[in-house]
Backbone as JSON, one array per atom type, in Angstrom:
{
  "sequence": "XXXXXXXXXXXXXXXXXXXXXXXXXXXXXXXXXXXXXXXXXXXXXXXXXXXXXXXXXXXXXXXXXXXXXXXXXXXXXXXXXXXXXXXXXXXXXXXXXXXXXXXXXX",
  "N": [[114.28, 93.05, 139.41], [111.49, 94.36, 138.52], [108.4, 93.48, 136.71], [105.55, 95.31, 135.17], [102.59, 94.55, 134.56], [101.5, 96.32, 132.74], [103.66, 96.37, 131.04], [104.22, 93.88, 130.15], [101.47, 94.0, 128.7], [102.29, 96.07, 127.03], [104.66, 94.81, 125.54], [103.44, 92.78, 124.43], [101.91, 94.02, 122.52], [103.66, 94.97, 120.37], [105.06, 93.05, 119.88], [103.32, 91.81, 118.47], [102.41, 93.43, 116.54], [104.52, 93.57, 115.3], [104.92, 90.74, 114.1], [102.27, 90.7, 112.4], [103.15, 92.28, 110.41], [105.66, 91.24, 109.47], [104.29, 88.82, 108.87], [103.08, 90.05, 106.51], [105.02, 91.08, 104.41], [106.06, 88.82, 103.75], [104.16, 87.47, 102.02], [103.85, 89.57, 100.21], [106.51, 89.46, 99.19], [106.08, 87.03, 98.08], [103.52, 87.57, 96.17], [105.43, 89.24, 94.47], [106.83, 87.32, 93.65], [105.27, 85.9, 92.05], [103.98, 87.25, 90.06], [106.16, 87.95, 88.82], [106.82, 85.19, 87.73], [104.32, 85.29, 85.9], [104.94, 87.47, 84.12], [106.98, 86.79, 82.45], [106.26, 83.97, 81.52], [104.57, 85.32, 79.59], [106.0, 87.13, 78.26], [106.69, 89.65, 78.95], [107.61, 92.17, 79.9], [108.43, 93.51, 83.02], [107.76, 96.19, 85.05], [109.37, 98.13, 86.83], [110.11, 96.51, 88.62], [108.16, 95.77, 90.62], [105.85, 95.71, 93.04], [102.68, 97.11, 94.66], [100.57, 97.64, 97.81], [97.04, 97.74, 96.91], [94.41, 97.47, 98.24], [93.0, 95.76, 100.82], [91.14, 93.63, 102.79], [88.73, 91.37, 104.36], [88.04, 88.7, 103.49], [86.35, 85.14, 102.52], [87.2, 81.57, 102.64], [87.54, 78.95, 99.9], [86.49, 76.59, 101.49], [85.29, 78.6, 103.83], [87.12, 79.71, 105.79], [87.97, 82.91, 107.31], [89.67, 84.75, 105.51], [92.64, 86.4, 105.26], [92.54, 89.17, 102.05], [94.27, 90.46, 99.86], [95.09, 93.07, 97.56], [97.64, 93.62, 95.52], [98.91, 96.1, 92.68], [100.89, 96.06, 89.85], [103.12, 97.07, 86.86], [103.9, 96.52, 84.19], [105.08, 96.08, 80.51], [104.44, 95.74, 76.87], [105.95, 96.23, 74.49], [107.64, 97.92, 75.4], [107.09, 100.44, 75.32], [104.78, 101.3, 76.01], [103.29, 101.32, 78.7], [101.7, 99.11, 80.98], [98.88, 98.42, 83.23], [98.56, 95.84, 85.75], [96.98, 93.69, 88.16], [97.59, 91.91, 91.28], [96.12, 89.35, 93.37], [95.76, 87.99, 96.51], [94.63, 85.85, 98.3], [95.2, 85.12, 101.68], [97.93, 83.07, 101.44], [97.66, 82.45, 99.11], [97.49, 82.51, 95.84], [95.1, 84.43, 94.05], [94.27, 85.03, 91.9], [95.37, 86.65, 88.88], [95.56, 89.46, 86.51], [95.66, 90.91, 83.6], [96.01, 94.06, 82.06], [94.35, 95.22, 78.87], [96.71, 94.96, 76.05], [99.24, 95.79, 73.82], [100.65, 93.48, 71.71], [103.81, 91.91, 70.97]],
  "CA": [[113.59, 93.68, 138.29], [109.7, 94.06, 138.69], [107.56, 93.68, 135.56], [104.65, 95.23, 135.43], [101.11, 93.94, 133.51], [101.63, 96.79, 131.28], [105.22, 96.2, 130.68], [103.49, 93.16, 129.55], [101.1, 94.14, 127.53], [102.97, 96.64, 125.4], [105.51, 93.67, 124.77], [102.44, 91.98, 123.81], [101.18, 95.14, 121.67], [104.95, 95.47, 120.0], [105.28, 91.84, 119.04], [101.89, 91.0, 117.4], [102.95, 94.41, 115.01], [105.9, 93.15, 114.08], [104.47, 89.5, 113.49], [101.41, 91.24, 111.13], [104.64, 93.17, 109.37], [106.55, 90.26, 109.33], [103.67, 87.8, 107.8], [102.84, 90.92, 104.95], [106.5, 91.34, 103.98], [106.42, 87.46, 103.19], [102.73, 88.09, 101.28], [104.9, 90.78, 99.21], [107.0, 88.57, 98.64], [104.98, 85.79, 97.44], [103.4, 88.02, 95.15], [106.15, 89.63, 93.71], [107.51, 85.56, 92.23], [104.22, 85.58, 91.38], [104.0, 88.46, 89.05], [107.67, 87.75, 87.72], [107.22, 84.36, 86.24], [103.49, 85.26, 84.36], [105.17, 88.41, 83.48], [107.78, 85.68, 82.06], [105.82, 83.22, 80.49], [103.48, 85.53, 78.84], [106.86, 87.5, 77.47], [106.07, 90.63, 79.05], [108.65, 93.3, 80.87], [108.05, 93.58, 84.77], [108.19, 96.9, 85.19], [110.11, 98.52, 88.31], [110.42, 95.38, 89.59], [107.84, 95.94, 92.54], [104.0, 95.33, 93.57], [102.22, 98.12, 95.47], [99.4, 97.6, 98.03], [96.12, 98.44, 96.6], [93.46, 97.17, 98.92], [92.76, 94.81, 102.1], [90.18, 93.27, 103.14], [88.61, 90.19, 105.19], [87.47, 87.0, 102.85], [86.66, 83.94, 103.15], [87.93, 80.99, 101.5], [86.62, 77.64, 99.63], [86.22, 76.27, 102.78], [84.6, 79.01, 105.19], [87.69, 80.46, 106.55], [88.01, 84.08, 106.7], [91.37, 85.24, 105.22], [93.1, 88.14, 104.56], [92.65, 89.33, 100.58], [95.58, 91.69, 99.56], [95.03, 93.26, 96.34], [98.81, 94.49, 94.84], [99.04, 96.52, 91.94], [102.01, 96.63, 89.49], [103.18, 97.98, 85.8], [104.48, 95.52, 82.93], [105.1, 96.59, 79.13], [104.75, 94.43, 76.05], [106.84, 95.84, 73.76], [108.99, 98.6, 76.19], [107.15, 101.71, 74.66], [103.52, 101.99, 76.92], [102.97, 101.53, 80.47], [100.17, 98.86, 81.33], [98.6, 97.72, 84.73], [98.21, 94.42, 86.58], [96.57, 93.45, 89.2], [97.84, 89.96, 91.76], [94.68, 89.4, 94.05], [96.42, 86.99, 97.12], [93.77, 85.25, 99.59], [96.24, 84.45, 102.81], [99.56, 83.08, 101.06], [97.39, 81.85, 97.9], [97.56, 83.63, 94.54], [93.77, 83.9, 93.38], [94.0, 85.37, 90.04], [96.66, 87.97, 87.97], [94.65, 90.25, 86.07], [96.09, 92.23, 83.53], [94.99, 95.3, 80.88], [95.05, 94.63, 77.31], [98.04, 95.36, 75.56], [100.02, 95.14, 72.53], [101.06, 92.12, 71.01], [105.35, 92.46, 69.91]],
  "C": [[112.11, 93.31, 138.37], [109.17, 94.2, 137.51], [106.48, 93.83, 135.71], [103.36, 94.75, 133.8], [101.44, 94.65, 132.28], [102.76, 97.0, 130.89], [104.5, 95.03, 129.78], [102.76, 93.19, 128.56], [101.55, 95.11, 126.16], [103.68, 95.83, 124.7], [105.0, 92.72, 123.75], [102.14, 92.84, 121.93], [102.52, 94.66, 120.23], [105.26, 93.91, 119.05], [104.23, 91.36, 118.32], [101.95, 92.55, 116.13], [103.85, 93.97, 114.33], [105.68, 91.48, 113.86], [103.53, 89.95, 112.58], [102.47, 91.9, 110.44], [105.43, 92.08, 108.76], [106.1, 89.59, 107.9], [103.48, 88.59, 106.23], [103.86, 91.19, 104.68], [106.4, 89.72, 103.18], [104.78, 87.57, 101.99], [103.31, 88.69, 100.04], [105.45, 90.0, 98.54], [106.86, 87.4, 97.46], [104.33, 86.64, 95.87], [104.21, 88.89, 93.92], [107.05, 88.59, 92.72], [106.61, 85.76, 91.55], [104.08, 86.11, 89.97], [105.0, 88.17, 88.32], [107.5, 86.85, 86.89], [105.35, 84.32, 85.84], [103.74, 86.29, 83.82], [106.36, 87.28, 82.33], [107.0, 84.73, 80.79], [104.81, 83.8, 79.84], [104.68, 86.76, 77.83], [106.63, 88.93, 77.38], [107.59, 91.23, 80.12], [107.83, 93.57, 82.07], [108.75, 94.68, 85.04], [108.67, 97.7, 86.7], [110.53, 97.39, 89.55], [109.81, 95.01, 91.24], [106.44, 95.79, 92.13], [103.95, 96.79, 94.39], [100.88, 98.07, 95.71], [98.1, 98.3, 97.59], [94.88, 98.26, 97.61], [93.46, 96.34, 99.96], [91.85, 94.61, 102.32], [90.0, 91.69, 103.56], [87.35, 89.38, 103.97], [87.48, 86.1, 102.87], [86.72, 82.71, 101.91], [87.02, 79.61, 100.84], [86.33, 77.23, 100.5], [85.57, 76.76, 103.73], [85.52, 79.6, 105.57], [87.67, 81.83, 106.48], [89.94, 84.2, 106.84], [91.5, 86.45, 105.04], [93.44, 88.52, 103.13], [93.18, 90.54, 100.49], [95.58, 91.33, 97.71], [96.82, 94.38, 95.44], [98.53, 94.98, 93.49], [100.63, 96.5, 91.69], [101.92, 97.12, 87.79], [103.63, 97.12, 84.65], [104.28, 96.38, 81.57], [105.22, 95.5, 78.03], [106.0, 94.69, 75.17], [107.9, 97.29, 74.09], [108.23, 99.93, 75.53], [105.92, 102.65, 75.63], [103.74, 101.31, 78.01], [101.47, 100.76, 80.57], [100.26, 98.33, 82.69], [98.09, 96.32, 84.96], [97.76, 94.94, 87.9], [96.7, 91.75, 90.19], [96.43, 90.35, 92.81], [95.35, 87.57, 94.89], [95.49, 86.67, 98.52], [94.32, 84.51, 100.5], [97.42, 84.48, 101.76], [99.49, 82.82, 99.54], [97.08, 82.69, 96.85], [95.91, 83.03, 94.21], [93.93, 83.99, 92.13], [95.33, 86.48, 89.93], [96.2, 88.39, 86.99], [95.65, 91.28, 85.36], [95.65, 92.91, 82.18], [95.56, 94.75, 79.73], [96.25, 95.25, 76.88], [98.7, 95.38, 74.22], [100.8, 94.01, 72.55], [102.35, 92.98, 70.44], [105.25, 92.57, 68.57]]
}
Protein backbone atom coordinates (compact mmCIF):
# COMPACT_ATOMS: atom_id res chain seq x y z
CA UNK A 1 0.00 0.00 0.00
CA UNK A 2 1.71 3.33 -1.20
CA UNK A 3 0.63 6.56 0.50
CA UNK A 4 0.88 9.39 -1.19
CA UNK A 5 1.77 13.24 0.33
CA UNK A 6 -1.65 14.10 -0.65
CA UNK A 7 -3.25 11.09 0.77
CA UNK A 8 -1.58 12.78 3.57
CA UNK A 9 -2.55 15.91 3.50
CA UNK A 10 -6.27 15.48 2.98
CA UNK A 11 -6.08 13.15 6.18
CA UNK A 12 -4.50 16.10 7.56
CA UNK A 13 -7.27 18.54 5.97
CA UNK A 14 -10.23 15.96 7.27
CA UNK A 15 -8.97 15.67 10.82
CA UNK A 16 -8.21 19.31 11.83
CA UNK A 17 -12.29 19.82 10.58
CA UNK A 18 -13.47 17.46 12.63
CA UNK A 19 -11.19 18.57 15.67
CA UNK A 20 -12.55 22.53 15.05
CA UNK A 21 -16.25 20.66 15.03
CA UNK A 22 -15.42 18.63 17.74
CA UNK A 23 -13.88 21.59 20.09
CA UNK A 24 -17.31 23.95 19.01
CA UNK A 25 -19.79 21.17 19.83
CA UNK A 26 -18.09 21.13 23.41
CA UNK A 27 -18.23 25.33 23.33
CA UNK A 28 -22.14 24.64 22.68
CA UNK A 29 -22.16 22.75 25.15
CA UNK A 30 -20.57 24.77 27.73
CA UNK A 31 -22.78 27.44 26.93
CA UNK A 32 -25.88 25.81 26.89
CA UNK A 33 -25.17 24.78 31.26
CA UNK A 34 -24.38 28.08 31.16
CA UNK A 35 -27.57 29.64 30.08
CA UNK A 36 -29.66 26.88 32.03
CA UNK A 37 -28.57 27.54 35.52
CA UNK A 38 -28.83 31.80 35.21
CA UNK A 39 -31.95 31.05 33.43
CA UNK A 40 -32.50 29.04 36.88
CA UNK A 41 -31.37 31.20 39.42
CA UNK A 42 -32.86 34.27 38.07
CA UNK A 43 -36.38 32.10 37.80
CA UNK A 44 -36.73 32.46 34.25
CA UNK A 45 -38.06 29.67 31.50
CA UNK A 46 -35.22 28.52 29.00
CA UNK A 47 -36.89 28.59 26.09
CA UNK A 48 -36.43 25.70 23.36
CA UNK A 49 -33.87 24.49 25.25
CA UNK A 50 -31.03 25.56 22.71
CA UNK A 51 -28.33 28.45 21.97
CA UNK A 52 -27.83 29.51 18.34
CA UNK A 53 -24.55 30.84 16.86
CA UNK A 54 -24.64 34.49 16.41
CA UNK A 55 -21.16 35.68 15.70
CA UNK A 56 -17.28 34.63 15.73
CA UNK A 57 -14.58 36.28 15.95
CA UNK A 58 -10.71 36.42 17.04
CA UNK A 59 -10.05 38.09 20.74
CA UNK A 60 -7.75 38.33 22.92
CA UNK A 61 -7.76 37.59 26.45
CA UNK A 62 -6.60 39.19 29.99
CA UNK A 63 -3.44 38.00 29.28
CA UNK A 64 -2.62 38.69 25.43
CA UNK A 65 -3.80 35.51 24.02
CA UNK A 66 -5.90 35.58 21.05
CA UNK A 67 -9.03 33.38 21.52
CA UNK A 68 -11.88 32.47 19.83
CA UNK A 69 -15.17 34.76 21.00
CA UNK A 70 -18.48 32.88 20.15
CA UNK A 71 -21.40 34.96 20.58
CA UNK A 72 -24.76 32.41 21.06
CA UNK A 73 -28.05 33.72 21.07
CA UNK A 74 -31.10 32.17 22.86
CA UNK A 75 -34.96 32.91 24.01
CA UNK A 76 -36.12 32.73 27.84
CA UNK A 77 -39.67 33.98 29.20
CA UNK A 78 -40.44 35.40 32.61
CA UNK A 79 -43.75 34.72 33.10
CA UNK A 80 -44.52 32.05 29.87
CA UNK A 81 -46.60 34.73 27.88
CA UNK A 82 -43.64 36.99 25.77
CA UNK A 83 -40.65 35.86 24.08
CA UNK A 84 -37.33 37.66 25.28
CA UNK A 85 -33.62 37.43 24.05
CA UNK A 86 -30.28 36.58 25.62
CA UNK A 87 -27.18 36.77 24.67
CA UNK A 88 -23.93 34.11 26.30
CA UNK A 89 -20.65 35.84 24.93
CA UNK A 90 -17.85 32.66 25.47
CA UNK A 91 -14.00 33.73 25.05
CA UNK A 92 -12.33 30.01 24.33
CA UNK A 93 -14.18 27.68 26.99
CA UNK A 94 -14.78 30.85 29.38
CA UNK A 95 -18.23 32.39 29.83
CA UNK A 96 -17.60 36.31 29.62
CA UNK A 97 -20.88 37.74 30.33
CA UNK A 98 -24.95 36.60 29.83
CA UNK A 99 -26.74 39.49 28.69
CA UNK A 100 -30.27 39.56 28.75
CA UNK A 101 -33.43 42.06 27.54
CA UNK A 102 -35.57 43.50 30.09
CA UNK A 103 -38.49 41.69 30.98
CA UNK A 104 -41.33 41.24 33.19
CA UNK A 105 -41.11 40.64 36.67
CA UNK A 106 -43.89 37.34 37.74
Amino acid sequence: MNIDLMDVVWLTVVATIGAIWWHGFKVRERALSAVRKRCQELDLQFLDQNVALRSIKIKRNDTGQARICRVYGFEFSSTGDERYRGYITLLGMQVEEIMIEPHRLH
